[in-house]
C-alpha positions, -999 to +999 in steps of 0.1 A: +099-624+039+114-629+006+148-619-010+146-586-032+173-602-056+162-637-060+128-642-043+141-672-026+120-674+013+146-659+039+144-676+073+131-651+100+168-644+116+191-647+085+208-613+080+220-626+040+202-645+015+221-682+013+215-681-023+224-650-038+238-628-007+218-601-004+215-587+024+182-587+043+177-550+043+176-554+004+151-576+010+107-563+012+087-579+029+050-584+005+027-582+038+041-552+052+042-536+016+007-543+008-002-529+044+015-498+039-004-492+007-034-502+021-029-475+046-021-445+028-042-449-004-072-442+014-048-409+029-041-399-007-076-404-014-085-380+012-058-355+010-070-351-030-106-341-022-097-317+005-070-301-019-098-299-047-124-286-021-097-258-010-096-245-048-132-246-053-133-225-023-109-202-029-126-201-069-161-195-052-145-163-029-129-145-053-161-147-076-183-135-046-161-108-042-160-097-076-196-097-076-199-080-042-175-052-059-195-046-087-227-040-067-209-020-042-198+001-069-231+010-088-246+014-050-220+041-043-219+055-085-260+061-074-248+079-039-250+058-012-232+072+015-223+039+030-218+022+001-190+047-010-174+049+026-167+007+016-158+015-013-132+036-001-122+009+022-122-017-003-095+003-025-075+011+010-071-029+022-067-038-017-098-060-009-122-070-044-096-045-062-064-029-065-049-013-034-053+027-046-053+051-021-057+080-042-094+061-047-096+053-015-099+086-006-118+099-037-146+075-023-140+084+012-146+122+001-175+118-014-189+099+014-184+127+037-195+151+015-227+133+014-230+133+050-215+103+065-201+104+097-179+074+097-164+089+066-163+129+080-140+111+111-118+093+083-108+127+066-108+143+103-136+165+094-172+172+109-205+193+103-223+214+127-249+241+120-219+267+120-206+245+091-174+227+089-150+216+117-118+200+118-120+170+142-089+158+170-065+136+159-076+100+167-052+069+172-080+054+142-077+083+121-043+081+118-036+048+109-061+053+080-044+081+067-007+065+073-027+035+049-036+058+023-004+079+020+010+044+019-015+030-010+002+067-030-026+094-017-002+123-022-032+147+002-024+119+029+009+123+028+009+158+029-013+156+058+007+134+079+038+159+072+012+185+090+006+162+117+039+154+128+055+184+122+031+203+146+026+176+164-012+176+166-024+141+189+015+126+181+048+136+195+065+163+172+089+148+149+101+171+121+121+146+105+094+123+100+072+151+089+095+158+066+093+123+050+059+124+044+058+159+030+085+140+008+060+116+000+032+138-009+058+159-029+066+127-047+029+120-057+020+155-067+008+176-041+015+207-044+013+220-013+036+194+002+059+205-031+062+237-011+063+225+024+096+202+012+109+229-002+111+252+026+120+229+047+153+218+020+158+255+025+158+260+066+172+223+068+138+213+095+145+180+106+172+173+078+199+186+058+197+221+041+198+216+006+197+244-017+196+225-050+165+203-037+147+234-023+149+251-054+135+219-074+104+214-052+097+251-051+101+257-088+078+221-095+055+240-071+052+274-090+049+256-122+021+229-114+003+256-087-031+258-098-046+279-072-048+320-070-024+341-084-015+354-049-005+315-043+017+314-075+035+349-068+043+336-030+055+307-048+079+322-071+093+348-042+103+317-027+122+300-051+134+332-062+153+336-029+163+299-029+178+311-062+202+335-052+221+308-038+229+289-066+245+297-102+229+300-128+242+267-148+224+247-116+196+269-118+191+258-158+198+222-148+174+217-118+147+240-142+149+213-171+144+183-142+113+202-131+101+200-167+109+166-170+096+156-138+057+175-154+060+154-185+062+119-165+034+131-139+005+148-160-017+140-131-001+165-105-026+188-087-026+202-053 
């Protein structure tokens, strides 16, 4: 072993160099350096095609997938059942394409309306030769609808607000029913607009609120675009909700309704 400092030979016990006074710690030994590098190069070696290799991989799925997309899509665009049911999937998981669960179940529709039965259990609906039925509440069908009113799928939502609120196949709980008809108010269904609001107005599960049941209800008459017997309901129930409330808050809440229109054009029920 050699000194670091001088290069002078150090005797195998000294703890100094004699001629400088470095200690021996300073001091590298040439064998054991050249076997350490003898050792890991070939590790770095190794380590650098299995990190190339993981990229190419990773390059090579994502291009598969995009191509897998695309031909799912013009499958399902021509009106394969099956393919559109995947489809659906695909936008629920967020799998080849944005998570969208407003697409999810656009594709998950059509699937059932074209007579597939894995997609008719999704949406909780089946066919018989009396025509349509509405299927029991599944553990399955229920997480897939908790996943789309989760991926924004403001029907979902309004659904789940159904389900826990009457407590069909899941312990009644009107306070989290009332968070999803929150939701589904939120993204635009209009029927969960109304549902919010009533339940702002009998305080189900949380707080009466007048102000709040006024807003959804009034969003609701505005954006209804069902029969006129729907609207007129609509507007009896805000109208009660009213009475409660000056008019100065009544002019207020009515110009955050109109706001809240003009920043979601793509409200339905």
């Amino acid at each position: 072993m050699n000194c670091s400092q001088c290069g002078v030979e150090l005797p195998q016990r000294a703890k100094f160099c004699l001629d400088c006074g470095a200690a021996k710690s300073d001091a590298t030994d040439p064998l054991q350096e050249s076997a350490f590098h003898s050792h890991t190069r070939p590790l770095l070696v190794i380590l650098g095609i299995i990190l190339v290799g993981v990229v190419f991989f990773i390059a090579l799925i994502r291009e598969r997938n995009g191509q897998s997309i695309h031909q799912l899509t013009q499958q399902a665009e021509s009106g394969d059942a099956t393919a559109q049911r995947k489809l659906g999937y695909a936008y629920l998981n967020g799998e080849g394409v944005p998570k969208d669960g407003a697409e999810a179940m656009r594709w998950f529709g059509k699937a059932a309306d074209a007579g597939d039965a894995k997609a008719q259990s999704i949406l909780g609906v089946g066919h018989t030769n009396e025509g349509m039925i509405v299927l029991p509440m599944t553990d399955e069908r229920l997480s897939v609808l908790i996943k789309l009113a989760e991926a924004g799928d403001a029907w979902s939502a309004w659904r789940l607000g159904e389900i826990y609120g009457s407590g069909e196949g899941v312990s009644r709980d009107e306070a989290e029913a009332a968070r999803w008809f929150r939701k589904g108010a939120e993204e635009g269904n209009v029927d969960a607009q109304e549902d919010i609001g009533m339940i702002y107005a009998y305080g189900v599960g949380i707080p009466e609120d007048d102000a709040e049941a006024y807003f959804w209800l009034n969003l609701a008459s505005a954006t209804w675009v069902g029969s006129s017997n729907g609207k007129a309901r609509l507007k009896e129930e805000r109208d009660i909700v009213g009475t409660k409330l000056p008019p100065e808050k009544r002019l207020e809440i009515q110009e955050r309704c109109r706001k809240w229109v003009e920043s979601h054009p793509q409200a339905h029920n």
